[in-house]
C-alpha positions in Angstrom: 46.6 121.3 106.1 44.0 124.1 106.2 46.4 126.6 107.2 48.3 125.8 103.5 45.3 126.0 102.0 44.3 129.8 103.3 47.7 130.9 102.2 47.4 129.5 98.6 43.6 131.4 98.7 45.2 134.9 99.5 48.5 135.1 97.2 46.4 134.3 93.9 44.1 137.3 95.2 47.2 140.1 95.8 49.0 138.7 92.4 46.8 140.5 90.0 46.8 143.3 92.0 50.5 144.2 92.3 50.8 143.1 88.4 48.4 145.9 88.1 49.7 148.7 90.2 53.6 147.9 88.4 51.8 147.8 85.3 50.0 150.8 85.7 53.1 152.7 87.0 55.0 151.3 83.8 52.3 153.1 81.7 52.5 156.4 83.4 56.1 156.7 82.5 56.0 156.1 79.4 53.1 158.1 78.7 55.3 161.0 79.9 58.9 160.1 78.4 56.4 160.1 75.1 54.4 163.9 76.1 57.9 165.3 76.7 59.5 163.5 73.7 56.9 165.5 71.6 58.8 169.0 71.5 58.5 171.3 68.5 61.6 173.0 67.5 61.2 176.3 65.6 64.2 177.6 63.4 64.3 180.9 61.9 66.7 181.3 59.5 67.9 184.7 57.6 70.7 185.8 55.7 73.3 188.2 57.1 71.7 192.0 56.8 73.0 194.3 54.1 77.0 194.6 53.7 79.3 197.4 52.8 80.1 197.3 49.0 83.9 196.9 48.3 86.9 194.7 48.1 87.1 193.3 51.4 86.7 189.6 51.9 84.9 190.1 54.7 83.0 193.4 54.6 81.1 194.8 58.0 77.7 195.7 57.7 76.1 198.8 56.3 74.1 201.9 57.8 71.0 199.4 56.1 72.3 196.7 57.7 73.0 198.2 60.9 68.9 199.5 60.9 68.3 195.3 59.4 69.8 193.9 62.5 68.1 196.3 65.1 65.1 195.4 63.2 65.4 191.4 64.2 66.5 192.5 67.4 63.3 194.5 68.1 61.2 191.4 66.5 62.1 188.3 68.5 64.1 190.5 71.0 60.9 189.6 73.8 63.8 188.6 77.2 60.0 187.0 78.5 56.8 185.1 77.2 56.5 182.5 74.0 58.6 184.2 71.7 62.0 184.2 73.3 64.5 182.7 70.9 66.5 180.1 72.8 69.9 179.5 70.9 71.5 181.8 67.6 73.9 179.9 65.5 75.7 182.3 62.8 78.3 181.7 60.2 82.2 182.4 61.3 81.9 185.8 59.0 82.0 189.2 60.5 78.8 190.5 58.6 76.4 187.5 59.9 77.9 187.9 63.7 77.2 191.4 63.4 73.8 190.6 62.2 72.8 188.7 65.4 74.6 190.8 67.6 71.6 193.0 68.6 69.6 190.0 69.5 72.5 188.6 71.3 73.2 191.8 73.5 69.3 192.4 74.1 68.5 188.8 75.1 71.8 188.5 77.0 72.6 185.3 75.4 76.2 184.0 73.9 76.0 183.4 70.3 77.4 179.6 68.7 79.6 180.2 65.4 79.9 177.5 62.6 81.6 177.4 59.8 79.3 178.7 56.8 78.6 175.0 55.1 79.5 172.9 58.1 75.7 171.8 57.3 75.9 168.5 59.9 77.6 171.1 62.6 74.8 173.1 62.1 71.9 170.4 61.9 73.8 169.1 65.7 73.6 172.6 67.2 69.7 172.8 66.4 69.0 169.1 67.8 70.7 170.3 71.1 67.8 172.6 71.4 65.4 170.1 70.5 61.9 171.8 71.4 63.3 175.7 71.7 63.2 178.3 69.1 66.9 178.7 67.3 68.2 181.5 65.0 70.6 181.1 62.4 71.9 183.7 60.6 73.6 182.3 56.7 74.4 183.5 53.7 72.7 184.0 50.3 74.1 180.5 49.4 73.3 178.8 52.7 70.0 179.9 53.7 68.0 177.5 50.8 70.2 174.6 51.6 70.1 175.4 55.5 66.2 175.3 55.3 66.3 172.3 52.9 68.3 170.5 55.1 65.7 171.1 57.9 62.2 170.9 56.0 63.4 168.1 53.1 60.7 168.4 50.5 60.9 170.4 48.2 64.0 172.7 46.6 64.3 176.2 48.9 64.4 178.7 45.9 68.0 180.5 45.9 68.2 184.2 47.2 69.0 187.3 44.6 72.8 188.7 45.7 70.6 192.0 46.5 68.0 190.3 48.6 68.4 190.7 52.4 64.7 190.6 53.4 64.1 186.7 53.2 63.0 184.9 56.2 62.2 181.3 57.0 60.2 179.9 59.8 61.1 175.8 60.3 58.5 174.0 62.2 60.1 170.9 62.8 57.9 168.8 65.4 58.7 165.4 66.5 56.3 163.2 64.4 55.3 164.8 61.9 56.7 166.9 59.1 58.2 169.6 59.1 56.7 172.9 57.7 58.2 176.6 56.1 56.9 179.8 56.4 58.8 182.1 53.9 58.4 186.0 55.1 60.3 189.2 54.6 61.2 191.4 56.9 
């Protein structure tokens, strides 16, 4: 009988202290499924750079727009460090593909074409890179409802037919709302 007894003494002990070591494991995973779950995706979004004036559907860039798209290039063109742009999504028109083409060719990285207001094609491609930095490259008529789309809130002003300069910086963390930085460049 007092061999029972000592084993009924020594489970009640170890029982709290496995529950706590499974318990405490439990935590620890969860905590980090929640720290990586808290990416910040960044989207820059710009209209194609300036196009040739004339009668074609589908007109190539300019000399402008040629010196535009070097421009971009040159500003989030870093192959190394925090600046790197991950992904660039661009409409299935010659003039934005030629926009991002400079980036594409300097960063070494394949570009994803959508079609201009395939907005929930778009909105997929961007939560693929959940927590990286994305370029899109739109239209005059896109861009406001592209960044709309992204930060809700407020109406995206529309862009002038001769305006090429606009950019938007999406911040769109996790929890949270999102925020826009409105630039030119």
């Amino acid at each position: 009988m007092k061999k029972e007894h000592t084993e009924l003494r020594r489970r009640p002990l170890l029982t709290p202290v496995w529950l706590t070591a499974i318990a405490g494991v439990v935590l620890v995973a969860v905590a980090a499924w929640f720290i990586v779950s808290l990416a910040t995706t960044t989207v820059v979004v710009v209209r194609h750079a300036e196009k040739e004036l004339g009668t074609i559907e589908d007109p190539p860039l300019s000399q402008a727009g040629e010196q535009r798209a070097q421009l971009l290039a040159r500003m989030f063109g870093e192959r190394d460090g925090r600046v790197r742009i991950d992904a660039i999504i661009v409409s299935d028109t010659r003039r934005a593909q030629r926009t991002a083409a400079p980036l594409a060719d300097r960063l070494g990285i394949a570009v994803t074409t959508v079609e201009a207001k395939d907005y929930d094609r778009l909105l997929s491609q961007i939560r693929a890179h959940r927590g990286g930095r994305v370029l899109i490259v739109g239209h005059s008529n896109t861009v406001p409802e592209i960044v709309h789309r992204l930060a809700g809130g407020d109406e995206v002003p529309p862009i002038a037919d001769g305006d090429y300069s606009q950019l938007y910086i999406v911040t769109m963390p996790t929890l949270g709302p999102a925020s826009v930085l409105r630039m030119r460049y």
